[in-house]
Every structure is written in C-alpha cells, then in structure tokens.
C-alpha positions in Angstrom: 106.3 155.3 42.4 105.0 157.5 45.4 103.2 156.9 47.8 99.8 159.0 46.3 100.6 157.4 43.2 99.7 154.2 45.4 96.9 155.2 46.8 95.6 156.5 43.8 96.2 153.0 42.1 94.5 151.7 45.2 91.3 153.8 45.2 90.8 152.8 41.6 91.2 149.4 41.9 88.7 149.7 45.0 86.3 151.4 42.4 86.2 148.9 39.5 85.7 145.9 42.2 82.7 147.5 43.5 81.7 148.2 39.7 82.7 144.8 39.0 80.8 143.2 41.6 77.4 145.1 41.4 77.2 143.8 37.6 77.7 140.7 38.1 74.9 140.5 41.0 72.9 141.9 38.6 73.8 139.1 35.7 73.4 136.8 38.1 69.5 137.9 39.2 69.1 138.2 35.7 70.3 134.4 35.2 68.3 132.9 37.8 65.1 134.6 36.3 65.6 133.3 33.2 66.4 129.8 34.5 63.4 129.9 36.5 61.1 131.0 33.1 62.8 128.0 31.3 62.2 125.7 34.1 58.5 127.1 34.7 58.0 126.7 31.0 59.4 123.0 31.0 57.3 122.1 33.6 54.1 123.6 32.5 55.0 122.0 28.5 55.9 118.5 30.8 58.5 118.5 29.2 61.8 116.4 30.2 64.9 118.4 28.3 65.1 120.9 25.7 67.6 121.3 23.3 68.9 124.8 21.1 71.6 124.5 19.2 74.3 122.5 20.4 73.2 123.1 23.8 71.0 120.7 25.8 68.6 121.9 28.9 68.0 119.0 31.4 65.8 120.3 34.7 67.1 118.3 37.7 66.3 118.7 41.2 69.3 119.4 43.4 69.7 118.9 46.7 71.7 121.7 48.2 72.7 122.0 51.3 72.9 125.5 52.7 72.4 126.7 56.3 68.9 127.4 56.5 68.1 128.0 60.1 64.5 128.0 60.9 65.3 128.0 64.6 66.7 130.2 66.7 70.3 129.6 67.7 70.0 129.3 71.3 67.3 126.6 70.9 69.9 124.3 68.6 72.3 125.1 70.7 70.3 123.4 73.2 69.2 120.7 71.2 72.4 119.6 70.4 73.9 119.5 74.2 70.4 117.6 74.3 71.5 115.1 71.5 75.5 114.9 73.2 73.3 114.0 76.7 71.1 111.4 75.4 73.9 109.5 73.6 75.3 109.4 76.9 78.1 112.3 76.9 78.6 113.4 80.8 80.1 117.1 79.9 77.5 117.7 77.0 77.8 121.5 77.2 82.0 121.4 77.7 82.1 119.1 74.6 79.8 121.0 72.3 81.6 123.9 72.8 84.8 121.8 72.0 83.3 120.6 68.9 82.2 124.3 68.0 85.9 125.6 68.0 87.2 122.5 65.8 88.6 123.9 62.8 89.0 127.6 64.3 92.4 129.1 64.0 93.6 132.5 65.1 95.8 133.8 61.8 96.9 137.1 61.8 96.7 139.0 58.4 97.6 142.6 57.8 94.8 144.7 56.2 95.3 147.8 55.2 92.0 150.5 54.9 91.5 153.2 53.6 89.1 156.0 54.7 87.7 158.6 52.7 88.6 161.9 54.5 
C-alpha cells in the first residue's frame, strides 16, 4: 500500500468513529430518558418492580461516586493542607502535593495527527 492509500484508510476510519460515537451519545440520551419515564412511572404507580416478558425492572438507588465539585479548587486544596495540619503533619503543603503526584507517570506515546489542509 502507499502512503495516500494510508491516509485515505486513516481519514475514513477517523469519519466512522466520529459517526459512531455521535450515535451512540444519542442512544444513550435516549436510554436515560426512557429509564427515567419508567422510573417516574414506578414511582408515581408505587410500585416496587415491573416485569415484561422475560425481563424484570427493579428501581434501586445507587450510590455513585463521581467527582462532583461544588467548591472551588483552590479552597479544597486548602482544606486538605488544613485536614494534613490538624492531624498533625508538619510539611502539610510539601506532603499534599506529594500525595497529588502519587500514581502520575510520565509515558511517552507517539501520536500521529492529521490536519485538514
């Protein structure tokens, strides 16, 4: 193969994943507005599961845990030094920023873009 048969191949490819990926943010609005009608529906009938078919609806509350930040980041940056001080920590800012680079790694990956000209 050549090289523009390459980057040809690669501008496709690059065309179905955007295709790809606006549908399926649209199934999945779709989904979670008709899971909330079937929960609001539930809820309003009180009742605990419905069943269609061979399929079984149970609404649960789940406890997810997302980062939600209500506060701005300098102020719970702050408040942890604050918590790292009061638990007695002499270097609470050196060790909080210790803590925040845990787990970071530099890794070097080759990426290749492509620009529209």
């Amino acid at each position: 193969m050549s090289i523009k048969n390459d980057v040809t191949e690669l501008q496709k490819i690059n065309a179905e994943i955007t295709r790809l990926y606006k549908s399926i943010k649209q199934l999945r609005e779709a989904k979670a507005t008709v899971e909330r009608r079937i929960a609001e529906y539930m809820e309003n009938e009180e009742l605990p599961a419905v069943k269609d078919r061979s399929k079984g609806i149970v609404v649960k509350l789940n406890k997810e845990t997302k980062k939600v930040f209500d506060t701005p980041k300098k102020s719970r940056i702050q408040e942890a030094i604050s918590i790292l001080q009061s638990a007695g920590v002499r270097d609470a800012e050196e060790v909080y920023s210790k803590i925040k680079d845990v787990g970071r790694s530099s890794v070097e990956k080759t990426v290749l873009r492509v620009n529209k000209i």
